[in-house]
C-alpha positions as CSV (number, residue, x, y, z in Angstrom):
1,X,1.6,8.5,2.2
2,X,2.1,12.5,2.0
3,X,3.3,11.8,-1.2
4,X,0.4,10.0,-2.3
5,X,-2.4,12.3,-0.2
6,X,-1.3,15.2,-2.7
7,X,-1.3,13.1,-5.9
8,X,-5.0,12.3,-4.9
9,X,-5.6,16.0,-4.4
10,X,-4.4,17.1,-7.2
11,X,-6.4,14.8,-9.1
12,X,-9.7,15.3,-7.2
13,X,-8.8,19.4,-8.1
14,X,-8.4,18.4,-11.6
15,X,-11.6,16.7,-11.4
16,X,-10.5,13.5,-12.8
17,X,-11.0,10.3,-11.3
18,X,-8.9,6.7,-11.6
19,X,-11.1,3.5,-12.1
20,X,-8.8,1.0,-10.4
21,X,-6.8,1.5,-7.1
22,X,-4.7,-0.5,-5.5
23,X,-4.3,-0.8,-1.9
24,X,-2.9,-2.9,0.5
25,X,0.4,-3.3,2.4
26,X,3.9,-2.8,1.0
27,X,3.8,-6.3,-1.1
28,X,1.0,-4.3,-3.1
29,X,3.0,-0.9,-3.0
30,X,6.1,-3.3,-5.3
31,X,4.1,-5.0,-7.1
32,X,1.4,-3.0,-9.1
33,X,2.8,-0.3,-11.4
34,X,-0.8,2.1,-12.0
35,X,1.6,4.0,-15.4
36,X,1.9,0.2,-16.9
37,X,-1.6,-1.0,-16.4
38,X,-3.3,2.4,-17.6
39,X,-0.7,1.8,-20.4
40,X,-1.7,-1.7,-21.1
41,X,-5.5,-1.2,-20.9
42,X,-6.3,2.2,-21.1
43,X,-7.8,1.9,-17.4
44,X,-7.0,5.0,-15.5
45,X,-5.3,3.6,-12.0
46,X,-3.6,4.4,-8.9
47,X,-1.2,2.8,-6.4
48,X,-2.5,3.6,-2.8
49,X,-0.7,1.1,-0.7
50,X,2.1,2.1,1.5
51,X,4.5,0.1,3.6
52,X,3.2,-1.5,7.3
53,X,-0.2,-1.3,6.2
54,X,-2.9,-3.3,7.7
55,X,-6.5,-3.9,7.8
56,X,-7.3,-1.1,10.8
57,X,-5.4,1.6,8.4
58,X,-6.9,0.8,5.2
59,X,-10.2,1.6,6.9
60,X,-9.4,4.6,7.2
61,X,-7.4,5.9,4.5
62,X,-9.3,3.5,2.4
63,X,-12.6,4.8,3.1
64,X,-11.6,8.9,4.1
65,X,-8.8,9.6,1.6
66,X,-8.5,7.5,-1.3
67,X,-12.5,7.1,-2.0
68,X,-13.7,10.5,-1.5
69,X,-10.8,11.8,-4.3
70,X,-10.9,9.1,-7.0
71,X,-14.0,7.6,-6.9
72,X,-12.6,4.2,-8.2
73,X,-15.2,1.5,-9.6
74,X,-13.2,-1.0,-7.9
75,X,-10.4,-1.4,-5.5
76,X,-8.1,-4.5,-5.4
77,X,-6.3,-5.5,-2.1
78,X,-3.3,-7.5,-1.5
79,X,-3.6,-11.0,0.3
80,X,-0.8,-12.4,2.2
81,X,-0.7,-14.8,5.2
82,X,1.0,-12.0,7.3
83,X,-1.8,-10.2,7.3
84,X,-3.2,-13.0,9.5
85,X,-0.9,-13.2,12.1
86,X,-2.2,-12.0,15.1
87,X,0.6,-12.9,16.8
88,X,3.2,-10.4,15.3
89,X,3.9,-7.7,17.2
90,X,2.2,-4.5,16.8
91,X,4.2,-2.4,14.4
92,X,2.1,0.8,15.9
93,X,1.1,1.7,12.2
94,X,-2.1,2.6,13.0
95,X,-1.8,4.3,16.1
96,X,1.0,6.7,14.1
97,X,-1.7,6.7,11.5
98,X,-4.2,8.2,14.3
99,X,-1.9,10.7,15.9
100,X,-0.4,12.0,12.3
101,X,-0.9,15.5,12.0
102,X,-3.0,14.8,8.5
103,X,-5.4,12.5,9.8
104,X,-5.9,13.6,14.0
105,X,-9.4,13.8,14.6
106,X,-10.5,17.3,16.4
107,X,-10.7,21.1,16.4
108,X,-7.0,21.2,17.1
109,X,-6.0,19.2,14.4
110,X,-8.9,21.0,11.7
111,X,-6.5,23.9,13.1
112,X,-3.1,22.8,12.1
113,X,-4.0,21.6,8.6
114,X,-5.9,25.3,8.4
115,X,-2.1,27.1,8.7
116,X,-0.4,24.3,7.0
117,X,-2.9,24.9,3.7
118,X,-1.4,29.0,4.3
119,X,2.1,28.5,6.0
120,X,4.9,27.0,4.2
121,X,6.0,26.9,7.3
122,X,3.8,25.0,9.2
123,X,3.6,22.8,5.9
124,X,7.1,22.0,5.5
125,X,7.3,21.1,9.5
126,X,8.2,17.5,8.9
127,X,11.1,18.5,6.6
128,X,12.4,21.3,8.8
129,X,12.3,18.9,11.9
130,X,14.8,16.4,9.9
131,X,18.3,18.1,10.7
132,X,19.6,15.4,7.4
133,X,17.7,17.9,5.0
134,X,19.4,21.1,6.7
135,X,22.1,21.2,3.7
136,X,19.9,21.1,1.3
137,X,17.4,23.4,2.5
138,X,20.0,26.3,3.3
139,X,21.6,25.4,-0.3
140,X,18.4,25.9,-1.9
141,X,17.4,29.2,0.6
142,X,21.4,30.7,-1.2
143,X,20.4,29.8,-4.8
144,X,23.1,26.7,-4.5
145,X,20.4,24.5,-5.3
146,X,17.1,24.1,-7.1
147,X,16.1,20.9,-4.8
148,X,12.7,21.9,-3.0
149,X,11.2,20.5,-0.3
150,X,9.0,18.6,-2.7
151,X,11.6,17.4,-4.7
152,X,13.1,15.9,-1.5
153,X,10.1,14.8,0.0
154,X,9.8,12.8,-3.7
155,X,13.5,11.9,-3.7
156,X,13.3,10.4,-0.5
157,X,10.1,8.5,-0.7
158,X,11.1,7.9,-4.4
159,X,7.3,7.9,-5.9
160,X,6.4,9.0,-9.4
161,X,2.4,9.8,-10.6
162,X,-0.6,7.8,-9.7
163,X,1.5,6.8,-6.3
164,X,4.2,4.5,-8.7
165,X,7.2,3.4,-6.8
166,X,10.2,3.5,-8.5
167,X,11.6,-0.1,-8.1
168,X,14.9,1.2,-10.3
169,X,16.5,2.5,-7.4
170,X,15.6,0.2,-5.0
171,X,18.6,-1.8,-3.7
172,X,18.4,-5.7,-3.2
173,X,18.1,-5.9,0.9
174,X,18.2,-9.2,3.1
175,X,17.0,-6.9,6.0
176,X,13.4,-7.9,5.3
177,X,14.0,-11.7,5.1
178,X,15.5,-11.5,8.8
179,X,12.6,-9.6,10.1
180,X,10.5,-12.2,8.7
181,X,12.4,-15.1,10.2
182,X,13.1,-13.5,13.8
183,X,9.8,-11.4,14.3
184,X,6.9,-12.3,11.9
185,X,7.2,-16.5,12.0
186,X,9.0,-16.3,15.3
187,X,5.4,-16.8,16.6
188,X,2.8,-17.9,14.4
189,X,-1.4,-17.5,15.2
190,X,-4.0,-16.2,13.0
191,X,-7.0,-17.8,15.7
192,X,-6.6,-14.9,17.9
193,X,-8.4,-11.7,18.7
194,X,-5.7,-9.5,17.3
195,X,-6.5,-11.6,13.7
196,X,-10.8,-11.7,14.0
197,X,-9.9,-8.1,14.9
198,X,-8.1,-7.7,11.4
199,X,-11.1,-9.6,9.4
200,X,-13.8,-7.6,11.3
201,X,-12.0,-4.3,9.9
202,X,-11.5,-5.6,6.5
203,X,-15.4,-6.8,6.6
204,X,-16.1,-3.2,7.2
205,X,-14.1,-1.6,4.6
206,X,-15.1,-4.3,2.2
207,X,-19.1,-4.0,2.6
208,X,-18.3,-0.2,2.6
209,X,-16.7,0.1,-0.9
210,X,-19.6,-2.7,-2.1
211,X,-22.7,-0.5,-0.5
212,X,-21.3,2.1,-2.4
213,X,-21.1,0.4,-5.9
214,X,-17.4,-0.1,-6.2
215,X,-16.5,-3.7,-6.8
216,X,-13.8,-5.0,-4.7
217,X,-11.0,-7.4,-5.6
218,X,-8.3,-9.8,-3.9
219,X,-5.4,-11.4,-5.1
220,X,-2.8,-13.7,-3.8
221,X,0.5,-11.8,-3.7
222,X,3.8,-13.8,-5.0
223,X,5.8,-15.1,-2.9
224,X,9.0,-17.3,-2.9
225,X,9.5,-20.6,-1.5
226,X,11.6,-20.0,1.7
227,X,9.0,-17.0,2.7
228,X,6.2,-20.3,3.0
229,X,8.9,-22.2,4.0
230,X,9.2,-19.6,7.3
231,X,5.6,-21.0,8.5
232,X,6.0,-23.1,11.5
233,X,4.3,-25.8,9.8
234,X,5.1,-24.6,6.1
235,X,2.7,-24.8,3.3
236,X,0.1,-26.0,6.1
237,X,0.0,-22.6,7.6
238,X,0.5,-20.4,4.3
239,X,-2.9,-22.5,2.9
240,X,-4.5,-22.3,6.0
241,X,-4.4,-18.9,6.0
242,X,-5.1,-18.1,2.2
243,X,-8.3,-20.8,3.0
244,X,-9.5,-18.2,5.6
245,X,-9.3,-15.1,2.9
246,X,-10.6,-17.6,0.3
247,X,-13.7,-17.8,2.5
248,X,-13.6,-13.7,3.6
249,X,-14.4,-13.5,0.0
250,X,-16.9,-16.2,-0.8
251,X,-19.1,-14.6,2.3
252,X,-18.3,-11.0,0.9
253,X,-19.0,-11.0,-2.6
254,X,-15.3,-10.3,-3.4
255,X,-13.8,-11.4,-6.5
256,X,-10.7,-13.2,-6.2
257,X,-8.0,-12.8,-9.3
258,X,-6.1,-15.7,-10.2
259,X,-2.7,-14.9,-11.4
260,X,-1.4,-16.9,-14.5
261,X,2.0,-16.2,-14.7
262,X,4.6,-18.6,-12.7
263,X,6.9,-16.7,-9.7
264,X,9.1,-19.2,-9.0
265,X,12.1,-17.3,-10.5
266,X,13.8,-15.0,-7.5
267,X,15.3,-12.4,-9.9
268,X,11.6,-11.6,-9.9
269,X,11.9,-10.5,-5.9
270,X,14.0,-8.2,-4.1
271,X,13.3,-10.3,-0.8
272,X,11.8,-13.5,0.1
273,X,8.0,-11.5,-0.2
274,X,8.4,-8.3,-2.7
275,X,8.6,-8.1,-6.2
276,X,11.8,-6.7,-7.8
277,X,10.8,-4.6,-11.3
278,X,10.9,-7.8,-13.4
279,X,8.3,-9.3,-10.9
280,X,6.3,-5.8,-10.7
281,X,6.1,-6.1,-14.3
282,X,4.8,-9.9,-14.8
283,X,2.4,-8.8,-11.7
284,X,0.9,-5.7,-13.6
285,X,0.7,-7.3,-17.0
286,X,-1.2,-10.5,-15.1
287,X,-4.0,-8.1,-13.3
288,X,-3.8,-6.1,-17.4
289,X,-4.8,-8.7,-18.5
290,X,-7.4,-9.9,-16.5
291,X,-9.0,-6.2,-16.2
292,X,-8.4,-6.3,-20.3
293,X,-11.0,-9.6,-20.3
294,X,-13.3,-8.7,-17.5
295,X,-13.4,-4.8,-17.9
296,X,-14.3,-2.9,-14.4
């Protein structure tokens, strides 16, 4: 997200703007390459979503940071049945968002980001705190090295421009699939508070972004088989829950995007719910081409 916040303000000081963001969780973050889909439609575009996101982040980062520095004429948000589940436990995403010394709330914390803007030191803090970047840093401080702090803050987070992620170096991991199948379906609910919660924020967000003339968008992300067949009750639960966002949408005046390309295949995924690069490029060519029809 750092790595993002100054691509958006280096773009907002350039005083350009990107018509289409994405946002969302980390399904979004795989899947939607903004380089391609400028490439393919001449739409300027950015990838705002970062991993663990859910609806009570995007509010704010949504509405705070991302708007206020692109001014995007519409946003398109992933929809997956996890983001339903009320009954997963609380991955503390947004209280970490809260507390982060970017986005605290206060005097105090208009204070810090005042001698971070004219303190490399106070800027560089979260590198500095990380005793793995030591080598680096001293390498770099003796003219060993050319690697900055930026470089590794890039290397390490592995982002190119308009918030791309660099799929190339991404390894193929099972880790995710376990989580899935021993935290996220261990217990399955999305007719709980935590869930109409969830809704009530996105409602927010969404008749936000709308009041303000951006057009907002929603589309199913891929998915393979075994990640519906995790469901308690299988594709029972996984249309159950894409019913509810199918209705969020109808009763929001959000447009929802078909895609029209099959993702059976698994050498499209790295995991049983993220795209690998040969899935991230089917995905981005599928919303191309529908932005290429429909214009923004």
């Amino acid at each position: 997200m750092e790595i993002k916040f100054e691509q958006m303000e280096e773009i907002h000081a350039e005083g350009e703007t990107r018509e289409v963001v994405f946002a969302g969780s980390s399904m979004m973050n795989n899947a939607a390459n903004p380089n391609q889909f400028t490439e393919l439609t001449g739409i300027t575009s950015f990838n705002s979503a970062f991993l663990a996101a859910n609806p009570f982040v995007t509010e704010r980062w949504v509405i705070e940071e991302v708007v206020p520095r692109l001014r995007p004429k519409a946003v398109v948000y992933d929809v997956t049945s996890l983001g339903l589940n009320g009954a997963v436990p609380d991955s503390n995403s947004f209280p970490n968002y809260n507390k982060s010394w970017q986005m605290r709330r206060g005097w105090l914390a208009d204070l810090e980001r005042w001698a971070a803007d004219h303190s490399d030191l106070v800027y560089f803090r979260p590198v500095l705190q990380n005793p793995a970047e030591y080598g680096d840093i001293v390498r770099g401080l003796k003219g060993e090295d050319t690697t900055s702090a930026d470089d590794l803050f890039a290397r390490n987070r592995r982002y190119g421009d308009n918030g791309a992620k660099n799929l190339i170096v991404e390894q193929l991991t099972q880790d995710n699939n376990q989580w899935l199948a021993q935290t996220a379906f261990k217990a399955w609910d999305i007719d709980n508070a935590e869930s109409r919660a969830g809704l009530d924020a996105l409602a927010r967000q969404v008749d936000e972004l709308e009041a303000m003339g951006i057009d907002v968008f929603f589309v199913e992300m891929p998915v393979q088989q075994g990640f519906i067949e995790l469901h308690p009750r299988g594709i029972v639960d996984y249309d159950e829950a894409m019913a509810v966002f199918e209705d969020f949408a109808a009763d929001h005046g959000v447009t929802w995007i078909d895609l029209p390309s099959d993702y059976s295949s698994p050498e499209l995924f790295h995991d049983l719910n993220h795209l690998a690069q040969p899935g991230a490029d089917q995905f981005t060519h599928d919303l191309a081409g529908y932005f290429e029809t429909h214009g923004v």
